[in-house]
Structure formats: C-alpha cells, structure tokens
Backbone as CSV, one residue per row, in Angstrom:
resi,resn,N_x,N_y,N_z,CA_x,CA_y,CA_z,C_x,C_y,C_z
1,UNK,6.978,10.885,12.467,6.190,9.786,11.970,4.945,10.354,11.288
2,UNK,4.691,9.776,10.057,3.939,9.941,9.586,2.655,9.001,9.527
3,UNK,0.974,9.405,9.535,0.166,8.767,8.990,-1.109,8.735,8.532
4,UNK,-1.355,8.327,7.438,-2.431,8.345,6.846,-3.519,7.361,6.675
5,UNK,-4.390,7.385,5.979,-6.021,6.463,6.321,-5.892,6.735,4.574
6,UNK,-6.184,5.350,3.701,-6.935,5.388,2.360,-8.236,4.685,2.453
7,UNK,-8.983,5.231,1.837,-9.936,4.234,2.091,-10.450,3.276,0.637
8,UNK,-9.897,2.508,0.605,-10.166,1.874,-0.479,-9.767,0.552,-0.307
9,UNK,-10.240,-0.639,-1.179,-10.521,-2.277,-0.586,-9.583,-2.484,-1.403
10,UNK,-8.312,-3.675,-0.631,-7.154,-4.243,-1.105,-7.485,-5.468,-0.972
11,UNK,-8.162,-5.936,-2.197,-8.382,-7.700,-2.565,-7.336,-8.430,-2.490
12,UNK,-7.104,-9.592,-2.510,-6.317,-10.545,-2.639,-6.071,-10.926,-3.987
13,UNK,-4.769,-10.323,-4.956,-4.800,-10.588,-5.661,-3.977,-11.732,-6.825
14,UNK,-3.487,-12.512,-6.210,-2.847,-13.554,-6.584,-3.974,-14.792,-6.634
15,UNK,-4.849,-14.915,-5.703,-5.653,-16.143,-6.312,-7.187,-15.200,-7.385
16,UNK,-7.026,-13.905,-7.113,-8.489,-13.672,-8.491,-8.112,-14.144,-10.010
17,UNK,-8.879,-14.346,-10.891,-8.830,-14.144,-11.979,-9.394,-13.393,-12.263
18,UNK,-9.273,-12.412,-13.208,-9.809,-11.200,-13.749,-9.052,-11.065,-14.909
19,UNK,-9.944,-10.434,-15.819,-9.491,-9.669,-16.948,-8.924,-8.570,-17.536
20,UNK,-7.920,-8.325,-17.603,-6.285,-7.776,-17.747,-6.870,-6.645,-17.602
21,UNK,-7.854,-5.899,-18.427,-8.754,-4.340,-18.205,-9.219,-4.229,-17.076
22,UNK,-9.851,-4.896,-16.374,-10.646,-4.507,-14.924,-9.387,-4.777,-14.090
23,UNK,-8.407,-5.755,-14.098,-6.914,-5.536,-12.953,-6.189,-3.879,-13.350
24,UNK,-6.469,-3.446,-14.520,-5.170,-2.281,-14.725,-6.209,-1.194,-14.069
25,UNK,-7.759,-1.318,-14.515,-8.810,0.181,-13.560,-8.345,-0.283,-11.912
26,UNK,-8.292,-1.183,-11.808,-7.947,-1.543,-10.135,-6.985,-0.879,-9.827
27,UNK,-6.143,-1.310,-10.368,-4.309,-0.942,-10.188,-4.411,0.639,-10.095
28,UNK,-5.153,1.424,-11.487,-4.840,2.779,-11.538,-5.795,3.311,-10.346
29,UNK,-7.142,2.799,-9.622,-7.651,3.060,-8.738,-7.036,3.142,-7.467
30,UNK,-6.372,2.288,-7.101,-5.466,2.242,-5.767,-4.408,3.357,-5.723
31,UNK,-3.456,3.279,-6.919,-2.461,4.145,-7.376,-2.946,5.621,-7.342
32,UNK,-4.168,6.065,-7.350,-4.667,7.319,-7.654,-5.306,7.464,-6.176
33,UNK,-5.559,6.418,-5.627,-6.663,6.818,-4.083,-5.604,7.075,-3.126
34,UNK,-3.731,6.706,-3.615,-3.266,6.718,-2.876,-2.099,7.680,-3.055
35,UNK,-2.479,8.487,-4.071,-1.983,9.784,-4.806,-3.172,10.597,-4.050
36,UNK,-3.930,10.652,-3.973,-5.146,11.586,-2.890,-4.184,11.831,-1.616
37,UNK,-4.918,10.618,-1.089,-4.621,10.762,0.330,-3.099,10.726,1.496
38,UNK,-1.983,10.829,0.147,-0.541,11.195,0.192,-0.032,12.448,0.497
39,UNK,-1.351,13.087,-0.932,-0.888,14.093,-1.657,0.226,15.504,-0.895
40,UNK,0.372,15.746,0.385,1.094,16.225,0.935,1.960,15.514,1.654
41,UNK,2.733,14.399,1.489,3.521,13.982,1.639,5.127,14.519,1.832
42,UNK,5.799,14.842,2.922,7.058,15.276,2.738,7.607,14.104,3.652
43,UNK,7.865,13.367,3.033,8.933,12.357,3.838,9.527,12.345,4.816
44,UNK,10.486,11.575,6.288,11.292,11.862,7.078,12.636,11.744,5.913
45,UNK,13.557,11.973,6.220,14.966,11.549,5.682,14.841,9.920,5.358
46,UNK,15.982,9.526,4.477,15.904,7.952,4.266,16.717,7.658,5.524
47,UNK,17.020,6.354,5.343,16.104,5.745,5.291,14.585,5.411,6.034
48,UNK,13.756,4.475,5.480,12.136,4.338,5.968,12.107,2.999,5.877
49,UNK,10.932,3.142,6.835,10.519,1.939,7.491,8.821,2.348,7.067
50,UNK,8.117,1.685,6.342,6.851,1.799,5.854,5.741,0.821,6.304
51,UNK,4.994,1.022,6.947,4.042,-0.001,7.383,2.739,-0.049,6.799
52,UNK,2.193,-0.824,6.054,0.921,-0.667,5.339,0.175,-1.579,5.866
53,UNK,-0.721,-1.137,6.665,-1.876,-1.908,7.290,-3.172,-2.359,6.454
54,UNK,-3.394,-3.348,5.857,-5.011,-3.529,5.507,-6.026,-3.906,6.346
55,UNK,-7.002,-3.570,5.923,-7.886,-3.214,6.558,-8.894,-4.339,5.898
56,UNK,-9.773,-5.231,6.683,-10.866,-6.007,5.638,-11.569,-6.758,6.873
57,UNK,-12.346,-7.755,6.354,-13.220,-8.185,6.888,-12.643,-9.347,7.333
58,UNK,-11.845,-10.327,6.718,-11.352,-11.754,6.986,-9.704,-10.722,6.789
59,UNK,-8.731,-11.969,7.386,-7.503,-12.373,6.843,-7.029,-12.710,5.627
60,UNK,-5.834,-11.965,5.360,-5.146,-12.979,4.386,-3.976,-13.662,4.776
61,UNK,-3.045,-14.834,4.294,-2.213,-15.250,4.550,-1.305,-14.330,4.010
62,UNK,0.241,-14.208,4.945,1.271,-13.548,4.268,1.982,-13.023,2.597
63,UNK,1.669,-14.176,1.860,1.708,-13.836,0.460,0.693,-13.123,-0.144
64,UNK,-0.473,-13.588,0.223,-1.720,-12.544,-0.432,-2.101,-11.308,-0.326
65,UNK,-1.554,-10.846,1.456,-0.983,-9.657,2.194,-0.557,-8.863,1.436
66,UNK,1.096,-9.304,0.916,1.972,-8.657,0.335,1.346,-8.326,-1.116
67,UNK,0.763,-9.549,-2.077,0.394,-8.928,-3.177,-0.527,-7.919,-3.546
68,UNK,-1.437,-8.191,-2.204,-2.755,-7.143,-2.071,-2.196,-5.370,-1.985
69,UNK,-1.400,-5.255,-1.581,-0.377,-3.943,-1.254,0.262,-3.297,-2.376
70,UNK,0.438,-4.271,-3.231,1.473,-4.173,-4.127,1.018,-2.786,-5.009
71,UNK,-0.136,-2.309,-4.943,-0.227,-0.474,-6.017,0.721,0.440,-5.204
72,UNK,-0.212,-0.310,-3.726,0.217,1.096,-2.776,1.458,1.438,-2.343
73,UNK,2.072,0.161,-2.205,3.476,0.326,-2.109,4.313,0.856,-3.421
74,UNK,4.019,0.948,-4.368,4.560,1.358,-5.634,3.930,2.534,-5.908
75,UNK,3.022,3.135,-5.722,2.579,4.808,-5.449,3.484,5.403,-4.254
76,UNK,3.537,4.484,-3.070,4.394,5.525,-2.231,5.931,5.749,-2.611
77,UNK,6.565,4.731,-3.326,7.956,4.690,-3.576,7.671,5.512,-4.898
78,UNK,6.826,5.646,-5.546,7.051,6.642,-6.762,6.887,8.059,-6.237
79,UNK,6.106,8.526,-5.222,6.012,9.687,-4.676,7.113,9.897,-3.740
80,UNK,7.508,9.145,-3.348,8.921,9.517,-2.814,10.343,9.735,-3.764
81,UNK,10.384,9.354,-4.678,11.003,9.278,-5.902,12.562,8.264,-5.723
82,UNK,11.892,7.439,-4.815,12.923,6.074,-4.557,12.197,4.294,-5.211
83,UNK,12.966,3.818,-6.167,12.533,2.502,-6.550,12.197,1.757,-4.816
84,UNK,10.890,1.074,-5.193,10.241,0.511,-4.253,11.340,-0.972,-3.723
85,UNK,12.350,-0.968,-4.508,13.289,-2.141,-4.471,14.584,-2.000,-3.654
86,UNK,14.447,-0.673,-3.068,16.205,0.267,-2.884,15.509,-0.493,-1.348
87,UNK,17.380,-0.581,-1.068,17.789,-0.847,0.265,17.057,0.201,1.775
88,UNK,16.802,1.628,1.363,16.702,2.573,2.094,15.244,2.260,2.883
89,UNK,14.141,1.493,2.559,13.241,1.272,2.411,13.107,-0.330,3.432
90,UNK,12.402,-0.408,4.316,11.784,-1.657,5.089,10.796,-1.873,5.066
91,UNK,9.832,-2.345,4.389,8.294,-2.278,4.002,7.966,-3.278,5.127
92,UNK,7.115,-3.126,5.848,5.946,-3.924,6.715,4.440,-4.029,6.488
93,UNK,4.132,-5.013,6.344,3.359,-5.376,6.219,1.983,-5.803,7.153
94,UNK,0.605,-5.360,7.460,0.378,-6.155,8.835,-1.369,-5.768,8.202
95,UNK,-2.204,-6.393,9.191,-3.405,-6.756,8.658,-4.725,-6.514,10.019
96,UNK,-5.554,-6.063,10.024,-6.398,-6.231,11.028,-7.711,-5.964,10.163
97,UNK,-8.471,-7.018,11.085,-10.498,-7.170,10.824,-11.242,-5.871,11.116
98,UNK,-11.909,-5.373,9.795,-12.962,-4.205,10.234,-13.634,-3.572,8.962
99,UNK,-13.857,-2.473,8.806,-14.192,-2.292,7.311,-13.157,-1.853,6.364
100,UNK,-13.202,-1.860,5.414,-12.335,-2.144,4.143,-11.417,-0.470,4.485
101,UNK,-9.969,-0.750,4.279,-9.544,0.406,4.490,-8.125,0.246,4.231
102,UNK,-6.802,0.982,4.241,-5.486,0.382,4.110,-4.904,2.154,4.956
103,UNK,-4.040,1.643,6.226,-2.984,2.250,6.885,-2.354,2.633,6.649
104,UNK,-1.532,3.747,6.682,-0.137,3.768,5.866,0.619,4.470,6.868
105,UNK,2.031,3.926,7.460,2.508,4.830,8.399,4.349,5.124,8.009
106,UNK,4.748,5.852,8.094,5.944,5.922,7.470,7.021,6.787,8.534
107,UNK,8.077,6.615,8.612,9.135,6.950,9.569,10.311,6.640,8.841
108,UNK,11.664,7.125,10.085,12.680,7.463,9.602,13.098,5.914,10.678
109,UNK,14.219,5.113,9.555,14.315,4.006,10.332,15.641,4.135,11.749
C-alpha cells in the first residue's frame, strides 16, 4: 500500500464560475502538485483500488467530491499509464474537515 500527502486546495468545481484561463492554471496546478508529490511512484500490480481523500474546511456533497478530484485522478492514471476509465481501477472517493490538503492512497485490489 501506498501513500502520499499533496498539499494543495481541491475547490468545488462544478458550481464555480471562472474563466476558462484561471480553470486550465488550476487544472495544470493540481496536475503538476500531483506530478511532485507522486513523482516516485511504482505502482502495486493492477488491478487498484485508489482512494483520494480531500482535505478542507467544510464538506462537499458527493458530486462536487468527485468533480473536485477530477486533475488528480487523471495525473495518477496518466502516471500509471492506464486510462482513468479502465476497469482495473476502483477510485474512492472520501472527504474529512481540516486544512486544505488531498490523500492519496493506492493498493492492489
């Protein structure tokens, strides 16, 4: 089992509005904070079971959860060099109150 600590704030991004330039510096910010703190990554065997914890001050509801995730989960499936969509893959999702931060724990399912 693997796990790591990013530290970087996963907004809720289905109800922001923002402007298409400041969502893509976001996007490449997460994608890159989570190319850091990967960066030695050697996988268990497939399939995985991936748990990405956020980290924040309030809750989000389940959909906002999932969209808030959505770099990091697509940095880890690109560093693994498996589409984030393949069967091999069980993404979990889960959430706890504190300062801004995102979990990442990964295993062999």
């Amino acid at each position: 089992m693997l796990k790591y600590h990013i530290p970087i704030r996963l907004p809720s991004l289905l109800n922001t509005r923002m402007h298409w330039r400041k969502l893509a510096k976001l996007k490449q910010q997460q994608r890159f904070a989570t190319l850091c703190c990967l960066n030695s990554l050697v996988p268990p065997s497939m399939p995985l079971v991936v748990t990405i914890t956020r980290v924040g001050p309030r809750k989000l509801d389940d959909d906002n959860l999932a969209g808030a995730c959505k770099y990091v989960r697509d940095q880890i499936a690109n560093m693994i060099g498996v589409d984030d969509g393949s069967e091999l893959y069980t993404w979990v999702y889960q959430q706890r109150t504190g300062y801004y931060g995102v979990d990442v724990e990964i295993k062999q399912r």
